[in-house]
N, CA, C and O atoms as a GROMACS GRO file, in nm:
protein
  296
    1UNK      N    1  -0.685   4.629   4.631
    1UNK     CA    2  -0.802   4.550   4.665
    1UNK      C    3  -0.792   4.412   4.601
    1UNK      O    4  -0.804   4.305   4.662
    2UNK      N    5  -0.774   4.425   4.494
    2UNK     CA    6  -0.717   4.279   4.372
    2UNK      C    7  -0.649   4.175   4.481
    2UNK      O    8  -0.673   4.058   4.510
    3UNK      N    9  -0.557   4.269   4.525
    3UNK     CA   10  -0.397   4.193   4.526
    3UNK      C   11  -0.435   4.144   4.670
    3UNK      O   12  -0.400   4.029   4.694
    4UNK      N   13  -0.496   4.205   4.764
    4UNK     CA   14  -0.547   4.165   4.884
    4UNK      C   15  -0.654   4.031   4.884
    4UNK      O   16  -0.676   3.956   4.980
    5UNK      N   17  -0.719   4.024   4.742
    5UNK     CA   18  -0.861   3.912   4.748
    5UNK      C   19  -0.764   3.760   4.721
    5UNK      O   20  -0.782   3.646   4.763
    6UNK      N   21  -0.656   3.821   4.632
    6UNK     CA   22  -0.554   3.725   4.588
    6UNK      C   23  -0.543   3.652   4.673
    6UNK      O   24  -0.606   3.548   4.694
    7UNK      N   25  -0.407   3.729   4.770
    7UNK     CA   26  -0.347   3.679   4.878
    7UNK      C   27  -0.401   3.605   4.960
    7UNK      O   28  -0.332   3.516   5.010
    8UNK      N   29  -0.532   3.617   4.994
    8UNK     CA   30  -0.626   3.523   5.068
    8UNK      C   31  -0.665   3.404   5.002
    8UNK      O   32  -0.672   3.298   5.066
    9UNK      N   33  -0.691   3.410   4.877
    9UNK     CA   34  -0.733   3.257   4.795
    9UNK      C   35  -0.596   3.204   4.808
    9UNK      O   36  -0.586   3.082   4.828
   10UNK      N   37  -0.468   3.286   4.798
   10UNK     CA   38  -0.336   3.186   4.804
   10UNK      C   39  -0.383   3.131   4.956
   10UNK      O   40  -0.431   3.018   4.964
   11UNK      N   41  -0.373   3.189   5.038
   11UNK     CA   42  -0.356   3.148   5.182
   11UNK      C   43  -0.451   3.012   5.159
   11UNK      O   44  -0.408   2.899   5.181
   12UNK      N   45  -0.570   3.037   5.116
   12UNK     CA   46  -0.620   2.884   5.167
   12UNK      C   47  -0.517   2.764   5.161
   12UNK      O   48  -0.403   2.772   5.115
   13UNK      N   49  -0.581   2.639   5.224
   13UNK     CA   50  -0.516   2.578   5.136
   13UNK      C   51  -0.601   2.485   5.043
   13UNK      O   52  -0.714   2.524   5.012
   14UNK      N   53  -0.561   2.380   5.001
   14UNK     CA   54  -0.604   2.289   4.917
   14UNK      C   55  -0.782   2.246   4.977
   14UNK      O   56  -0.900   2.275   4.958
   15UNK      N   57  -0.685   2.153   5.065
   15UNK     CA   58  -0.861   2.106   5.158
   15UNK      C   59  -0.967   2.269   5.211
   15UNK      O   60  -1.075   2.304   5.164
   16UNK      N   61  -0.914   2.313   5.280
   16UNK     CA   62  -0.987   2.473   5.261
   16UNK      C   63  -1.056   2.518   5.188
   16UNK      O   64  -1.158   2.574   5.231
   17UNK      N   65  -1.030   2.513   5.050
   17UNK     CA   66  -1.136   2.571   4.933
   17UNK      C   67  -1.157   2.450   4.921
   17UNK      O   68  -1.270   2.497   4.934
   18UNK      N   69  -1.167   2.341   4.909
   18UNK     CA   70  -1.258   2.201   4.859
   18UNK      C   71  -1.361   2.246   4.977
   18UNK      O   72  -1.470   2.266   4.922
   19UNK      N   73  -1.369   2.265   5.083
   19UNK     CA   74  -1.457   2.260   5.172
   19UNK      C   75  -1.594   2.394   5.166
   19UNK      O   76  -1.716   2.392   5.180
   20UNK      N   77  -1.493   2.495   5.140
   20UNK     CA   78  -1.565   2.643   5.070
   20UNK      C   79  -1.642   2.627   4.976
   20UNK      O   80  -1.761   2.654   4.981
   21UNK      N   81  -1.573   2.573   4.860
   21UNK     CA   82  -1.658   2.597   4.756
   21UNK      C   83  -1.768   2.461   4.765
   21UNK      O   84  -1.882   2.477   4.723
   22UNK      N   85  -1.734   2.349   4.812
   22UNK     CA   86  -1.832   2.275   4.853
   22UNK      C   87  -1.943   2.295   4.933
   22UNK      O   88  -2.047   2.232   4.916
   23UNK      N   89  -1.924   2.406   5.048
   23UNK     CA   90  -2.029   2.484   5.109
   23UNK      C   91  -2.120   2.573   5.034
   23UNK      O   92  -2.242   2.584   5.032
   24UNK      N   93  -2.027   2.631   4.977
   24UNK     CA   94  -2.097   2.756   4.863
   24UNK      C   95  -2.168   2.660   4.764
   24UNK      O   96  -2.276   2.711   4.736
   25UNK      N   97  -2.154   2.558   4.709
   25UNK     CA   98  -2.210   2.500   4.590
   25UNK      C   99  -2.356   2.438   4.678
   25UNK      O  100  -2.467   2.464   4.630
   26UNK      N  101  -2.346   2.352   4.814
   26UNK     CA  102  -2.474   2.321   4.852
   26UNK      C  103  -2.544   2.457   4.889
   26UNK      O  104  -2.659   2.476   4.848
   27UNK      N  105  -2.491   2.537   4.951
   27UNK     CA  106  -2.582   2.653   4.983
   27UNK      C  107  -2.658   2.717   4.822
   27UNK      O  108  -2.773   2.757   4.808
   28UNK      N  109  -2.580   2.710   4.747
   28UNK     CA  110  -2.657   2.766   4.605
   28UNK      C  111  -2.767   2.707   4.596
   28UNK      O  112  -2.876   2.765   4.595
   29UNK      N  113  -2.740   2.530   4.586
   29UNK     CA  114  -2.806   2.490   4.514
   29UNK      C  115  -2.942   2.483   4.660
   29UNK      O  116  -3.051   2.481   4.603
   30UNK      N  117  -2.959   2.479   4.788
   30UNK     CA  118  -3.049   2.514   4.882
   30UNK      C  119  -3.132   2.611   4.825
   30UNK      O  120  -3.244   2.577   4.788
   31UNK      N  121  -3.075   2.780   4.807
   31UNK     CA  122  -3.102   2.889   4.794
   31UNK      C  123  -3.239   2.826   4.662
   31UNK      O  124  -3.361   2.822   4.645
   32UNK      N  125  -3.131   2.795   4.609
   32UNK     CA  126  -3.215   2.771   4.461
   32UNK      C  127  -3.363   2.649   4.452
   32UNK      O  128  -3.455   2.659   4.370
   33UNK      N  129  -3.353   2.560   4.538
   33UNK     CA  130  -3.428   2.490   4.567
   33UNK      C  131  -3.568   2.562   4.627
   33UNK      O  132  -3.681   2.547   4.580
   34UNK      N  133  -3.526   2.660   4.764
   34UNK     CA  134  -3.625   2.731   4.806
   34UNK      C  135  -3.678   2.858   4.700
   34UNK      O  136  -3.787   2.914   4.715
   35UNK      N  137  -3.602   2.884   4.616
   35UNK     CA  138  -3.648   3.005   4.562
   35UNK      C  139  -3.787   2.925   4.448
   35UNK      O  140  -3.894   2.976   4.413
   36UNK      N  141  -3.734   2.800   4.418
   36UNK     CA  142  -3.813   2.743   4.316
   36UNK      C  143  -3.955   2.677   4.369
   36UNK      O  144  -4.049   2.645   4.296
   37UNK      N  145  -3.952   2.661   4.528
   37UNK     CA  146  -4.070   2.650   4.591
   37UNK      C  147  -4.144   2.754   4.601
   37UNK      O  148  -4.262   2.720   4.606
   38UNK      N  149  -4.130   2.861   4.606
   38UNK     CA  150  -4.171   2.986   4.676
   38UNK      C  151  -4.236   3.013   4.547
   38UNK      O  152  -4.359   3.007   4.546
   39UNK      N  153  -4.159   3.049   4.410
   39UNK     CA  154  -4.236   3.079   4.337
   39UNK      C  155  -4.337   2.960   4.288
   39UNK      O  156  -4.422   2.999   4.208
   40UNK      N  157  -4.341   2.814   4.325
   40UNK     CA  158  -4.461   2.737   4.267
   40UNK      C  159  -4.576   2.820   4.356
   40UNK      O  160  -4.672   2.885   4.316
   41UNK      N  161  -4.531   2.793   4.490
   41UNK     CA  162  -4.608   2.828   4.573
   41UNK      C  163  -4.729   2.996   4.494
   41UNK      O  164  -4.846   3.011   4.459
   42UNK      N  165  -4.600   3.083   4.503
   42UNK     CA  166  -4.668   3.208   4.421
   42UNK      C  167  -4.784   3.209   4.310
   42UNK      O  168  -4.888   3.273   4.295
   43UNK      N  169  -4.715   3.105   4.234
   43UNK     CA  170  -4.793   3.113   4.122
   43UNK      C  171  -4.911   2.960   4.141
   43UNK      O  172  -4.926   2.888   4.042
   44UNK      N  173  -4.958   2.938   4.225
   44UNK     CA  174  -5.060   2.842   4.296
   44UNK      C  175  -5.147   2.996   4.353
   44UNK      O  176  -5.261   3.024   4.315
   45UNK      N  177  -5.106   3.038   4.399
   45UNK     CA  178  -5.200   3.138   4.499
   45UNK      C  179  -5.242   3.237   4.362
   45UNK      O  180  -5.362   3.261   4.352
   46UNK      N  181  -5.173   3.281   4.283
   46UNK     CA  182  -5.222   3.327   4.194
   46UNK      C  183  -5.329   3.272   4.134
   46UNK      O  184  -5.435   3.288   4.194
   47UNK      N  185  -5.333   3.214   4.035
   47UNK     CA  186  -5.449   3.116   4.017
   47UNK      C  187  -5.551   3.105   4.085
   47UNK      O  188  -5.661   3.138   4.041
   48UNK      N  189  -5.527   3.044   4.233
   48UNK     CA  190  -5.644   3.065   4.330
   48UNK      C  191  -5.709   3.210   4.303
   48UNK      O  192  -5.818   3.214   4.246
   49UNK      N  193  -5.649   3.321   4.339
   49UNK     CA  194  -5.711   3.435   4.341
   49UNK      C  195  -5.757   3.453   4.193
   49UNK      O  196  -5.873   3.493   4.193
   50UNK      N  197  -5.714   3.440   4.088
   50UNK     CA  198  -5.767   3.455   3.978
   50UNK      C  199  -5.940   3.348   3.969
   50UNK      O  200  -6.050   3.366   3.917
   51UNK      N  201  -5.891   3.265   4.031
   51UNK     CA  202  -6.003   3.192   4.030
   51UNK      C  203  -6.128   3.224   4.093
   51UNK      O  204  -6.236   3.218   4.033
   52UNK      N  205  -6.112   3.264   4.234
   52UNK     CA  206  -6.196   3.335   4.342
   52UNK      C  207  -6.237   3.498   4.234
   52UNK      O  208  -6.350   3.548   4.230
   53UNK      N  209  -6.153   3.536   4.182
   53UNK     CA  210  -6.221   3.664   4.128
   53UNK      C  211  -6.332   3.613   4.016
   53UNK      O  212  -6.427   3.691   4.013
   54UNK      N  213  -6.340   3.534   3.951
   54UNK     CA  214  -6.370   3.477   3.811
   54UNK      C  215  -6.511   3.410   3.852
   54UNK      O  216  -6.609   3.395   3.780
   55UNK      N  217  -6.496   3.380   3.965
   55UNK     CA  218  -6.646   3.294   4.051
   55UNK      C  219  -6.758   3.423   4.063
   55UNK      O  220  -6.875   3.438   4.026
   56UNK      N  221  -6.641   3.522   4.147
   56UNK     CA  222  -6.722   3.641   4.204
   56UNK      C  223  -6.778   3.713   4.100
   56UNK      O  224  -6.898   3.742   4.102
   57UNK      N  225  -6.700   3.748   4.003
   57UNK     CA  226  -6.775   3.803   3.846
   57UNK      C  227  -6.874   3.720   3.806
   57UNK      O  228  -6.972   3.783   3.764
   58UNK      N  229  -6.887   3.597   3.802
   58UNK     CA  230  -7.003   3.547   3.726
   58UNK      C  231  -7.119   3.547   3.787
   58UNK      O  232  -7.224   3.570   3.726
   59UNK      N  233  -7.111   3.516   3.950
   59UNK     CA  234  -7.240   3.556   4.085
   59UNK      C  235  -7.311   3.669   4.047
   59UNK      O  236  -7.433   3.684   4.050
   60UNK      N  237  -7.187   3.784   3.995
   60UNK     CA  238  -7.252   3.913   4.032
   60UNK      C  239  -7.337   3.913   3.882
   60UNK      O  240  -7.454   3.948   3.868
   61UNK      N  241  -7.266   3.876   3.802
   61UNK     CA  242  -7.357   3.918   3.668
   61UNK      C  243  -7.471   3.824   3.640
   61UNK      O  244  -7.560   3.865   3.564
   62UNK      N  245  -7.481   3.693   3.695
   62UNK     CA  246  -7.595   3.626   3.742
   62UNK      C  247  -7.715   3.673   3.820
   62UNK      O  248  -7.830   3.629   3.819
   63UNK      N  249  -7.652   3.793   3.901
   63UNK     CA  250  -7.736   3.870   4.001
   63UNK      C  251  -7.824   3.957   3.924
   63UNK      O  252  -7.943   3.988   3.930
   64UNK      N  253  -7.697   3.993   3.829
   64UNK     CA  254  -7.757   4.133   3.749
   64UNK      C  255  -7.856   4.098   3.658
   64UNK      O  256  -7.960   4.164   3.647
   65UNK      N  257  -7.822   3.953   3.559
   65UNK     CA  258  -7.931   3.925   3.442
   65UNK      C  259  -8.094   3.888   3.554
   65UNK      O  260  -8.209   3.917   3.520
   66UNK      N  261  -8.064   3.832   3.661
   66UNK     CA  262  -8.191   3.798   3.692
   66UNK      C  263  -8.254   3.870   3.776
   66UNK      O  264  -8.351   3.826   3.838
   67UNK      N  265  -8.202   4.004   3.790
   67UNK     CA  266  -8.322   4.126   3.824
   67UNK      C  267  -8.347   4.203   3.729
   67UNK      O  268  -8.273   4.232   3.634
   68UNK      N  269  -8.510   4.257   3.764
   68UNK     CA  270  -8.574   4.332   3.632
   68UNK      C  271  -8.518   4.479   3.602
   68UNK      O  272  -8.442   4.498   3.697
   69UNK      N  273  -8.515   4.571   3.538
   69UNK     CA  274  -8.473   4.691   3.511
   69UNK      C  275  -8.437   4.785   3.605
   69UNK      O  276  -8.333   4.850   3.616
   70UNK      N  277  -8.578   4.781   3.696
   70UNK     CA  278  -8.614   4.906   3.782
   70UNK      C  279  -8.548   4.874   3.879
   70UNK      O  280  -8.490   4.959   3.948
   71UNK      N  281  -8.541   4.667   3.921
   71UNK     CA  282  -8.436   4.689   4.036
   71UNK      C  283  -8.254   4.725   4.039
   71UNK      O  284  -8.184   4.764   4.133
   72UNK      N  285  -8.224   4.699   3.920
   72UNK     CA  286  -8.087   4.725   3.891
   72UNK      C  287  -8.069   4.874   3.877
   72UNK      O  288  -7.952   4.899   3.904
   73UNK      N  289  -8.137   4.984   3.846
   73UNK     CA  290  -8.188   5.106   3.891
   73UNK      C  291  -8.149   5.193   3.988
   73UNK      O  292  -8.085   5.297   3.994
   74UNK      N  293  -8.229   5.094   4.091
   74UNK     CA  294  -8.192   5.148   4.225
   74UNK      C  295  -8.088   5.107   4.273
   74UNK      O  296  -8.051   5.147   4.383
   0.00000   0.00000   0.00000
């Protein structure tokens, strides 16, 4: 398996792998570009939802201090 991965990197030639690994190096650094959007993105929506929960907790316990006993009760 070695000796077979070999034989193929010999076969290239010169310009061949300049062109490969020049493909492979922009595609990384693409990959890596989108991966680093995705997670801003992620961690933006997080927040939001942390935020939307944090609103909804304070409504509700606003709800709760300003009814009297008997209605929180029922």
């Amino acid at each position: 398996m070695f000796e077979l991965a070999t034989k193929t990197v010999v076969n290239f030639s010169n310009k061949q792998l300049e062109e490969f690994t020049t493909s492979m190096i922009t595609t990384i650094i693409f990959v890596s570009f989108l991966v680093s959007l995705g997670t801003i993105a992620l961690v933006k929506l997080i927040k939001n939802l942390f935020k939307k929960i944090q609103k909804t907790n304070k409504s509700i316990t606003c709800e709760c201090n300003n009814n009297s006993v008997a209605q929180v009760e029922q």
